[in-house]
MARTITI-137303 format. One record per residue: residue in three letters; x, y, z of N, C-alpha, C in turn. Coordinates in pm, whole numbers, padded with zeros to 5 digits, always signed. Layout:
residues N
AlaXYZXYZXYZ/...
END
This chain:
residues 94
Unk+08307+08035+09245+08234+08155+09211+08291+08269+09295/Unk+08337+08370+09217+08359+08496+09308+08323+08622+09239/Unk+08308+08740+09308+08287+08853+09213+08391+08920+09253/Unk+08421+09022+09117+08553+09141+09154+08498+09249+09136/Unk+08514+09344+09186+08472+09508+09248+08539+09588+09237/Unk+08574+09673+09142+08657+09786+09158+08588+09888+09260/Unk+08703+09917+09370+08639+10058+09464+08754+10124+09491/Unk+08699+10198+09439+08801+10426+09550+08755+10441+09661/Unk+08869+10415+09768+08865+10402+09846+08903+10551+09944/Unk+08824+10674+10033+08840+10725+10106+08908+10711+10223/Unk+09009+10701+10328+09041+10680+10439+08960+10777+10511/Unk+08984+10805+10633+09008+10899+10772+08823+10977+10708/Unk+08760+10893+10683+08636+10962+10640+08568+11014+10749/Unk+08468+11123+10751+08353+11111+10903+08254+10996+10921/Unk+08231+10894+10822+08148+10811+10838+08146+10720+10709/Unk+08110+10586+10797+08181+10469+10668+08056+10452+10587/Unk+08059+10448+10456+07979+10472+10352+08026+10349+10193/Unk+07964+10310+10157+07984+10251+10028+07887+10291+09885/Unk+07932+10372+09801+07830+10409+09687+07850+10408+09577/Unk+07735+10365+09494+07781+10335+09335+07847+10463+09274/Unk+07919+10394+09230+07977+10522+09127+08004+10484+08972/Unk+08070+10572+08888+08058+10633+08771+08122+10460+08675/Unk+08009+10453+08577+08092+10343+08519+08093+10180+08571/Unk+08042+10149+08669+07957+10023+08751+08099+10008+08852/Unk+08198+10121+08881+08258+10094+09006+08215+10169+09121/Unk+08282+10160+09262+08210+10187+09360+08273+10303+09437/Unk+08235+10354+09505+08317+10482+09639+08335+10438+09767/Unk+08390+10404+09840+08396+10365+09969+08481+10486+10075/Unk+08456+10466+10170+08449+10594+10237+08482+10489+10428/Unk+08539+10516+10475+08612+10426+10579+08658+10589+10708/Unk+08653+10530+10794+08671+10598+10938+08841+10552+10976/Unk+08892+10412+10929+09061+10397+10970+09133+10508+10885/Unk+09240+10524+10905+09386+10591+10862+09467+10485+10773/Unk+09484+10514+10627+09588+10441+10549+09745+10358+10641/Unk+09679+10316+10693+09840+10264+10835+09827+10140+10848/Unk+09929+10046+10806+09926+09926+10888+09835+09833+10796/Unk+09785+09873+10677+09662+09787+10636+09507+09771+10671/Unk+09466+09894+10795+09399+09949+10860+09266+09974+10776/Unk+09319+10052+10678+09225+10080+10613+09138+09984+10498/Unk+09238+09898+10481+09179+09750+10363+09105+09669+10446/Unk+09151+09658+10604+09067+09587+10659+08917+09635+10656/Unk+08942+09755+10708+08796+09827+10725+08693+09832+10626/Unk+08763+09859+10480+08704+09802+10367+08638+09716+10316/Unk+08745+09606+10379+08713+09431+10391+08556+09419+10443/Unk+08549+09492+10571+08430+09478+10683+08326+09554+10621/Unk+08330+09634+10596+08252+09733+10505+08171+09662+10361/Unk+08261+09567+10299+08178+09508+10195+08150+09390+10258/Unk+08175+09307+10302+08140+09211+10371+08020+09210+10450/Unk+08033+09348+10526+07848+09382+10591+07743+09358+10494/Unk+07810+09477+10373+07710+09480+10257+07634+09389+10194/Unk+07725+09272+10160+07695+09172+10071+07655+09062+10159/Unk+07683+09022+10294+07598+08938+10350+07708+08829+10375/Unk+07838+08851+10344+07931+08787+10367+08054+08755+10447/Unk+08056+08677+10513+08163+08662+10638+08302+08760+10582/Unk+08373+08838+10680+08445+08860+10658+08606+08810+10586/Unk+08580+08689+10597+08712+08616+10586+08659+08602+10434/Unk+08603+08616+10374+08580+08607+10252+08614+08709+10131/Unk+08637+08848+10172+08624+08963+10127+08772+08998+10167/Unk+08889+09046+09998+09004+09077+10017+09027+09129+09892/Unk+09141+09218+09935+09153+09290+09897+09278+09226+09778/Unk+09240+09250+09633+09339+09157+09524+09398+09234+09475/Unk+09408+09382+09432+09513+09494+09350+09458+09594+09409/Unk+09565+09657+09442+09547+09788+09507+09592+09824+09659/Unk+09662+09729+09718+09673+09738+09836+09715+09904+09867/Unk+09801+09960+09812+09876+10061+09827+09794+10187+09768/Unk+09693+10160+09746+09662+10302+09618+09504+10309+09678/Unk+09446+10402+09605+09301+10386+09621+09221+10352+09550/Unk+09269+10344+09468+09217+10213+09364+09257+10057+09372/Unk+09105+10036+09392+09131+09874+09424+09047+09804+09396/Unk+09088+09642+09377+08974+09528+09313+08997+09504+09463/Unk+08850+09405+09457+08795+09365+09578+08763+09255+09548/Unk+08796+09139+09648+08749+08934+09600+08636+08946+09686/Unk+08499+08881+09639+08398+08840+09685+08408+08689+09655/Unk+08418+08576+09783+08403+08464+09722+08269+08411+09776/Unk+08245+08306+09702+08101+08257+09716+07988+08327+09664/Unk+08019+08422+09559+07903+08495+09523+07927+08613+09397/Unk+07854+08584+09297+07882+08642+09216+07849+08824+09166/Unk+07915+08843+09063+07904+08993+09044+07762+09045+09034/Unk+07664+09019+08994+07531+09049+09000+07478+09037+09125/Unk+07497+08924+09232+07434+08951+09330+07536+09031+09470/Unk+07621+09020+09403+07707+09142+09482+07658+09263+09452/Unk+07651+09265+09331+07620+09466+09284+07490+09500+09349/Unk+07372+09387+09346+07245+09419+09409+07246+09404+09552/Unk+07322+09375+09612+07332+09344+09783+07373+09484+09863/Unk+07483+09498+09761+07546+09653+09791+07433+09741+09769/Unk+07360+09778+09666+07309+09868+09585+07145+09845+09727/Unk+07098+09737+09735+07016+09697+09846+07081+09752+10018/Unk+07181+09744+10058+07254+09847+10159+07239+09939+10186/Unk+07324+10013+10085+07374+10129+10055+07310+10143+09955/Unk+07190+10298+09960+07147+10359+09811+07240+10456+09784/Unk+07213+10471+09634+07300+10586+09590+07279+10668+09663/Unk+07446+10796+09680+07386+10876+09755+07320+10993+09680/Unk+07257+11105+09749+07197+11218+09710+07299+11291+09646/Unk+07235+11398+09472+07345+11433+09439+07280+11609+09448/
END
């Protein structure tokens, strides 16, 4: 069982953030610098808080290079990923 996640990914943000966005993909918003893989990690940690899931679980599958990216959730599927996140992180204010 795993779920996949499309997220746009922000670097060098003021504060790390994850929010639904347009179409059932997500916004992520990260404090590292695109360097080194820096920033996928942080990502990594970032959904991994969210969803309740060890880090070593949460990777990054297309997109390494871009800001568009699928995200592997293993052990847990797309519905209770979307509500774990969405339980986290509320939408933000528009």
């Amino acid at each position: 069982m795993e779920a996949l996640l499309t997220i746009r990914l922000t670097p060098r943000a003021a504060r790390e953030r994850l929010v639904a966005g347009a179409e059932g993909a997500f916004a992520a918003h990260v404090t590292a610098p695109p360097v080194d893989g820096a920033a996928n990690a942080a990502l990594c940690r970032l959904v991994a808080k969210a969803t309740g899931v060890p880090p070593s679980r949460v990777s990054v599958v297309r997109g390494a290079r871009s800001r568009q990216k699928v995200v592997r959730i293993e052990d847990l599927d797309e519905v209770s990923a979307r509500a774990r996140i969405g339980a986290s992180f509320p939408p933000a204010p528009r």
